[in-house]
Legacy VTK file of the C-alpha trace (Angstrom):
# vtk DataFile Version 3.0
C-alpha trace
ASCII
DATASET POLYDATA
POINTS 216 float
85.100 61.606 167.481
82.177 59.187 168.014
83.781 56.260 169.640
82.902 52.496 170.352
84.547 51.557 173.750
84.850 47.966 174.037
84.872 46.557 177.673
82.221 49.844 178.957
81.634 48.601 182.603
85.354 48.310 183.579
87.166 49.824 185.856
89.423 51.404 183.260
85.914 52.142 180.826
84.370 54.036 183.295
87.054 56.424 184.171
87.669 57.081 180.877
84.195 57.576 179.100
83.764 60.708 181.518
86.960 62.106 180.289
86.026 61.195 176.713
82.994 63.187 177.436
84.383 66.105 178.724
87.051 65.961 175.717
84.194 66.651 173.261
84.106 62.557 172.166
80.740 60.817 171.552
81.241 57.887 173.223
79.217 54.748 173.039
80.219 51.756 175.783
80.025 48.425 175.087
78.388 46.374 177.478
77.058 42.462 177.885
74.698 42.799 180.480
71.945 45.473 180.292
71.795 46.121 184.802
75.309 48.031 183.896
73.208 50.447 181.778
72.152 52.854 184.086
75.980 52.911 185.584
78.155 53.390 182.172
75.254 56.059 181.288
76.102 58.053 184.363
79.393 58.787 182.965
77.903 60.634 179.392
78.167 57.606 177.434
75.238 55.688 175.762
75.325 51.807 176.514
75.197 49.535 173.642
74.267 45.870 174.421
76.596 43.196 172.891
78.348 40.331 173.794
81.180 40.580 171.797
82.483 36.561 172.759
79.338 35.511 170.241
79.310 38.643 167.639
79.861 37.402 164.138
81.207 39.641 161.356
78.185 41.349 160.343
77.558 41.950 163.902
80.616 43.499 164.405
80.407 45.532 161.510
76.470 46.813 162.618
78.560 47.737 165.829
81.282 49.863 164.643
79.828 51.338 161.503
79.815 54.957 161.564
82.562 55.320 164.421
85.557 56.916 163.946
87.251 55.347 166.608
87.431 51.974 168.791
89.086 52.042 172.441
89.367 48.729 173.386
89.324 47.938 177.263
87.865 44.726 177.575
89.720 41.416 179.033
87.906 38.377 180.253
90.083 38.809 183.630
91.762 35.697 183.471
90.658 32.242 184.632
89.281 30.299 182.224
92.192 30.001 179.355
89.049 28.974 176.410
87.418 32.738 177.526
91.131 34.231 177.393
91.224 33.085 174.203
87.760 34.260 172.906
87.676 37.652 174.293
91.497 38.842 174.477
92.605 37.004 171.111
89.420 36.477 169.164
87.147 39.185 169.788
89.592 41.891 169.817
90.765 40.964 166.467
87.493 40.673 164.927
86.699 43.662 165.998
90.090 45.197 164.543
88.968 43.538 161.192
85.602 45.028 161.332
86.895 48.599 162.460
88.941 48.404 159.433
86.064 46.865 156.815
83.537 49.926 157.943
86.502 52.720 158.206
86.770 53.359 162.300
90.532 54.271 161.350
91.715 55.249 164.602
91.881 52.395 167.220
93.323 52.217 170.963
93.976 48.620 172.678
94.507 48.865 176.168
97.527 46.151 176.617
99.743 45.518 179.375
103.483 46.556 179.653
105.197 43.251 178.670
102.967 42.262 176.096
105.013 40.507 173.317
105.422 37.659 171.222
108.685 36.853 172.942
106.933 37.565 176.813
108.805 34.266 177.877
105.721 33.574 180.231
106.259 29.501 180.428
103.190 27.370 179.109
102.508 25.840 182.666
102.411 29.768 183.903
98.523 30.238 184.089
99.388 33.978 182.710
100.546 32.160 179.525
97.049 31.962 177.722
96.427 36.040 178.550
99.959 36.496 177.630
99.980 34.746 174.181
96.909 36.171 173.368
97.163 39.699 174.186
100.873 39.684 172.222
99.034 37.766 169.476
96.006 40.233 169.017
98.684 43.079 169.684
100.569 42.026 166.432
97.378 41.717 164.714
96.570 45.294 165.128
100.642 46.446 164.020
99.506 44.320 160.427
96.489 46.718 159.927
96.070 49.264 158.294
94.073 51.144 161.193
95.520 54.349 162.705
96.722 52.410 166.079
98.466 52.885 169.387
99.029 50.143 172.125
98.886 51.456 175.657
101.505 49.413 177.826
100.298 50.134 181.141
102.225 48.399 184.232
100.373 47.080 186.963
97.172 48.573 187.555
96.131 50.143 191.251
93.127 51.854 192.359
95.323 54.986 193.474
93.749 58.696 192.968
95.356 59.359 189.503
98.268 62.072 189.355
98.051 62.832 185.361
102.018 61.740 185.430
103.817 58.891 183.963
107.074 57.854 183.431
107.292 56.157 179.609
110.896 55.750 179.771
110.688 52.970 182.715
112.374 49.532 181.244
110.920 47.635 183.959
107.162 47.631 184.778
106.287 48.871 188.237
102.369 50.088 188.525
100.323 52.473 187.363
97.001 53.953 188.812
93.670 53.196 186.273
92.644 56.824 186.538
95.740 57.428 184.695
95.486 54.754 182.108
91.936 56.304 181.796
94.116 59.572 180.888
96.355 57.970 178.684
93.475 57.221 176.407
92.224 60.045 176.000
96.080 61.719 175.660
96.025 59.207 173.009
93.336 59.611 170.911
94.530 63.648 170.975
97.903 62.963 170.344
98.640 62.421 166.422
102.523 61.146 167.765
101.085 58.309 169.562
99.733 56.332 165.701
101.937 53.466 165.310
103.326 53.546 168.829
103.258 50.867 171.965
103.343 53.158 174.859
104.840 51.730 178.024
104.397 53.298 180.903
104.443 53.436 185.072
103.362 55.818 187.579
105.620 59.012 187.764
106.842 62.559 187.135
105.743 63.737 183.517
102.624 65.330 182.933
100.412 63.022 180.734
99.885 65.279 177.591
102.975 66.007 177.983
104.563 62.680 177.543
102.072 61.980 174.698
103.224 65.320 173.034
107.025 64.150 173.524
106.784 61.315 171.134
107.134 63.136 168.153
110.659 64.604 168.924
LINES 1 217
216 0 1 2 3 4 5 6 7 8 9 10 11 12 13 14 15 16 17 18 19 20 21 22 23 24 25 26 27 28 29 30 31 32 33 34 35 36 37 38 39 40 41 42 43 44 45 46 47 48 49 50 51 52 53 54 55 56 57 58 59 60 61 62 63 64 65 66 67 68 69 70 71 72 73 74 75 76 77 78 79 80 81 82 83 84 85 86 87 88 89 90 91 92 93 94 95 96 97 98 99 100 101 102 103 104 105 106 107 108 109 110 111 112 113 114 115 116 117 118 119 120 121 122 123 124 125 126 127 128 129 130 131 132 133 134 135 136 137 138 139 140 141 142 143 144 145 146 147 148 149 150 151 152 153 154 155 156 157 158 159 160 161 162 163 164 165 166 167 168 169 170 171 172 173 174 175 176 177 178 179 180 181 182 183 184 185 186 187 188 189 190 191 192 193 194 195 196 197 198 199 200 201 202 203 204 205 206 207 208 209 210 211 212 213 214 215
């Protein structure tokens, strides 16, 4: 698939375009600021320049048309609730919208393990803006009529990735980002995982594996 990955100079982004690469995937990275170039590029992806808080919907559109698939990765790392809003709400909706108006069917969003409209993070929290709006852009994408899956992942580490996770957890622990990396790809390869919110820690199952065992 030629892919748009949203967020392309994360930590998450960067382990995964390799993997995308090696999968066979065409993967373009999105990226706001053109000294990250040379780094995402390293990986097999070509960097696209866009700042995706000020894209509009023809922008959007000139940025996903002719993918088949968006991975979205991008978060505006907390902080500042008005940024939150415009790149964990706003953004990622738009571009759900435009994935839809120029046919990138198949879409990924990176969330995080409790995300819900009912995440009972209190207003005076300051996790409640990122909260509300990743649950908020989450049910967005569940109203489309893109080929989705939400990746849950539990508290990220920087830990050497193991290629296991445990999806059956009820209670987020942590997870490594070289394995939510590998979830994205298991994803994309992994026709079970449409219409799905995958949570998941660290732990035992082998990560195609656990991708393939969503069917049964």
């Amino acid at each position: 698939m030629d892919i748009a990955l949203i967020g392309g100079h994360g930590k998450v982004a960067l382990l995964a375009a390799p993997l995308l690469v090696e999968a066979g995937h065409t993967v373009h990275s999105v990226i706001r600021n053109p000294e990250h170039a040379g780094e995402v590029e390293a990986t097999g992806a070509t960097a696209v320049l866009a700042d995706i808080e000020t894209l509009d919907e023809r922008g959007w559109d000139e940025l996903l048309r002719g993918k088949d698939a968006v991975v979205w990765t991008a978060g505006a790392g907390g902080g500042d609730p008005e940024r939150t809003r415009a790149v964990d709400h706003d953004a990622a909706v738009a571009s759900m919208d435009a994935a839809e108006r120029v046919g990138a069917t198949r879409y990924v969003m990176v969330s995080y393990f409790g995300a819900s409209l009912d995440h009972g993070v209190p207003e005076d929290n300051s996790f409640h803006t990122y909260a509300e709006a990743k649950a908020r852009a989450d049910e967005h994408l569940r109203g489309t009529g893109l080929n989705w899956t939400i990746l849950g992942p539990s508290g990220l580490t920087l830990e050497e990735p193991t290629g296991r996770i445990d999806t059956a957890a009820s209670e987020s622990g942590t997870v490594s980002r070289g394995n939510v990396a590998r979830t994205i790809v298991a994803a994309l390869a992994e026709p079970a995982s449409v219409g799905r919110f995958v949570t998941y820690n660290d732990g035992e199952q082998e990560i195609g594996e656990a991708f393939a065992s969503l069917s049964r």
